[in-house]
N, C-alpha and C positions, 0 to 999 in steps of 0.2 A: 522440585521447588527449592529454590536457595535460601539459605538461614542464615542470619547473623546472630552471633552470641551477646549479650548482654544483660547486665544485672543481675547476672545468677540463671536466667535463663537462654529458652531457643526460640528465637522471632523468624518466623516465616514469611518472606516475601517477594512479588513480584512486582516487576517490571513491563510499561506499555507505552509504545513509541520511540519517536525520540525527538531531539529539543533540550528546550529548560527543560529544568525537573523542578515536579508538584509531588510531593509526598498529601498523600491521602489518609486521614484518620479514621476510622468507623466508630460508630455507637457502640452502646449497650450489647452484648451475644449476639453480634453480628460481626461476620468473616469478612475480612477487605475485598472476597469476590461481588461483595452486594454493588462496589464500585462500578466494576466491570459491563454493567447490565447497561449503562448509558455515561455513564460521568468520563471514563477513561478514554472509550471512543472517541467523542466529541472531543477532550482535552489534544491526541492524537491528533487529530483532521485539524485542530486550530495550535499543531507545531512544537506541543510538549509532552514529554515522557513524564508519563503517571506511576508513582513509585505505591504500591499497594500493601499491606501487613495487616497481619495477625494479631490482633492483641492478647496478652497475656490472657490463659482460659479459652480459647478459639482456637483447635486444632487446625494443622498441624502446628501451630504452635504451641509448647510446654503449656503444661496445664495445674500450675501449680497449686498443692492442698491448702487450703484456708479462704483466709477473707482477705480480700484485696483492698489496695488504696489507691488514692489519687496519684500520692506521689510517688508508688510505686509504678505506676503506668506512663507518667511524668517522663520516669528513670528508665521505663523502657524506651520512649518514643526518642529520648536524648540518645540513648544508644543508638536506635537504628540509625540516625541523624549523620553520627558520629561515625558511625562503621562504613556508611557507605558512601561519606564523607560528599553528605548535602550542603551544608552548611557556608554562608548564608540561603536557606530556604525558604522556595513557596510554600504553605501550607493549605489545605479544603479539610477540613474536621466536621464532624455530623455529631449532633447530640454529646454526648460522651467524649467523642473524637474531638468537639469543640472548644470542651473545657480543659481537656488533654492540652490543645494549642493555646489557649489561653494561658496556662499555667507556666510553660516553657516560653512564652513571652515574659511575663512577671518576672522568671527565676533566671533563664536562657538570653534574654535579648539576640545575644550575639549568632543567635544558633537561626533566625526568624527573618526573613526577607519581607515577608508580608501574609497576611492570613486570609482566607476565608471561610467566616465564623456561623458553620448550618444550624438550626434548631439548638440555641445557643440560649444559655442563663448564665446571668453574675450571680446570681441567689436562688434558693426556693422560697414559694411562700408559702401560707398554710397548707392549702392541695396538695402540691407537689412533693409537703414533705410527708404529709397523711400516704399517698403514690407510694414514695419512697420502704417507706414502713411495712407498710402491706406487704409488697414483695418481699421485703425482709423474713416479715413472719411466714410468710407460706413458704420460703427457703427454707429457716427451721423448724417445720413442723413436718419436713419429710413427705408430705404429699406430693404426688405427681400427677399432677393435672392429664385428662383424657385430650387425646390430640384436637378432638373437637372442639371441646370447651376450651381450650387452650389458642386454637385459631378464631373463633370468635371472639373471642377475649380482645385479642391482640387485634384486628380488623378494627373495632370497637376504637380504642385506642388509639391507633397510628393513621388510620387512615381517615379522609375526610366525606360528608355527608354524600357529599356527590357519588363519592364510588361506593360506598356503604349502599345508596339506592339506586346502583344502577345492577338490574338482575343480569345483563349480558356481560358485565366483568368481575364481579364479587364471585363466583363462584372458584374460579383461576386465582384470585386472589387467598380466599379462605384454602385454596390446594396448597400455594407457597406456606402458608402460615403453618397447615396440618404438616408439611413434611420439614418444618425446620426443625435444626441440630436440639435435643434435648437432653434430660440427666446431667451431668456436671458442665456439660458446657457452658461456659458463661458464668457459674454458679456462683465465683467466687468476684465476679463485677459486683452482683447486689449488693454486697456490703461496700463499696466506694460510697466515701462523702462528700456528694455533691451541694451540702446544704448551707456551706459556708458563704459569708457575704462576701464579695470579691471586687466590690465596686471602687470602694477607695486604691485597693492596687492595681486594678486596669486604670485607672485615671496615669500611672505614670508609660504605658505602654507606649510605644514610641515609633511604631511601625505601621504601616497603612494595612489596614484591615475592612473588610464588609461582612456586616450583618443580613442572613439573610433567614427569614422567618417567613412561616406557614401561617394562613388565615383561623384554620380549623386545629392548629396542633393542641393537644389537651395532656401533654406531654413536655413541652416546654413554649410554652404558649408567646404569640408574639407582644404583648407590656413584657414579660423577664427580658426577650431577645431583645426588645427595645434598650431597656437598662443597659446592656453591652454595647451598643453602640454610643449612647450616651456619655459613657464612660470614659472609652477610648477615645483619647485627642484626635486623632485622622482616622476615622471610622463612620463609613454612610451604610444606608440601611436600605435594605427594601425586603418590603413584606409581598410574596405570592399565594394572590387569588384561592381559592376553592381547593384546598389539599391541605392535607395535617401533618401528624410528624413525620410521615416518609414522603414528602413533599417531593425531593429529590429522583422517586420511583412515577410519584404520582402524575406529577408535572415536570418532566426531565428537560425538554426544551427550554421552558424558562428557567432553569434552576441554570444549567450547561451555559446560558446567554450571560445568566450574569457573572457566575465565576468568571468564563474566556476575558470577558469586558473588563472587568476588574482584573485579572492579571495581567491583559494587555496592556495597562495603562500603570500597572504598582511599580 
């Protein structure tokens, strides 16, 4: 796997197709191979190379000791931008990966083609930042959750009613959840603040962007995703049907339809 250096650290990343180039952003302690599962294909067959990474804390990328921030991840994403000389770029960001493109809109303009902005918030509100918290404290208090209670947990959470009670695929599901990366990985994301209001400085963005939001997400729920679109001068929205925050796993076809549309048209 190829790496570029930047910010102090080592960003790990791949490449899929070819074409324009869509640099991809991931969430929260997830690896840019979560991409790979539908979003990259699809981007391929409709004529562009899918550029995928590591974020800071997600081997093989560097995993550096501490608590992480926004704008250190900001500083990484501008790196890779920079190194592999995207710029002006498309961008797809997910949760985390969204606020990431947001923020390098704000500070980067010039570095930003056009965005689209998954399971996306300009703010948290009480819930989210209660969410926020929670994970905080159970990072320091040194427990490590049993892989079961830990994939239950997270089913709970990311995924939406429909697959929660459907007994022929929640099992495959709660498998993914029990065998993902644990221990430090990611460890040092929880501490990122995402709880800043950011409405007034998406108002000056100036790039064509979509919001696209989950019926069921309880994670970043579609009123915040809304917010983001409302914000942004050239920015439309559309909310999908029966899926939560990994919308994009849960309902790929319609997620894949709207990206393709919206970049064929940005």
């Amino acid at each position: 796997m190829p790496y570029v250096f930047t910010n102090g650290i080592r960003i790990a990343y791949e490449r899929f197709g070819r074409g324009e180039r869509v640099l991809m952003i991931m969430g929260s302690a997830a690896a840019g191979r979560v991409w790979t599962m539908h979003q990259t294909p699809a981007l391929g067959e409709a004529g562009y190379q899918a550029i995928t990474f590591d974020n800071r804390g997600i081997p093989p990328s560097d995993v550096p000791a501490g608590k992480y921030s926004l704008a250190e991840m900001v500083a990484d994403t501008r790196g890779v931008i920079e190194a592999l000389a995207l710029a002006p770029c498309r961008i797809v960001g997910a949760s985390l990966g969204a606020l990431i493109a947001q923020e390098l809109m704000i500070s980067s303009p010039e570095l930003v083609r056009c965005a689209v902005l998954i399971a996306t918030k300009a703010r948290s509100d009480a819930m989210r930042n209660a969410q926020a918290k929670a994970e905080q404290a159970l990072e320091e208090s040194g427990i490590t959750l049993p892989p079961d209670y830990h994939a239950a947990t997270a089913a709970i959470q990311a995924l939406s009613p429909a697959t929660l009670n459907d007994d022929r695929t929640i099992p495959l599901w709660l498998d993914t959840f029990r065998l993902s990366p644990s221990g430090d990985a990611g460890a040092g994301q929880v501490w990122v603040d995402t709880s800043q209001d950011r409405r007034k400085a998406l108002r000056d963005v100036a790039v064509p962007c979509r919001v696209i939001a989950f019926e069921h997400d309880l994670i970043t729920p579609p009123h915040l995703a809304a917010e983001v679109a409302e914000a942004i001068p050239d920015c439309d929205f559309i909310e999908i049907p029966a899926c939560g925050h990994f919308g994009y796993l849960e309902r790929p076809d319609e997620v894949n339809s709207a990206i393709i549309e919206f970049l064929d048209k940005a």
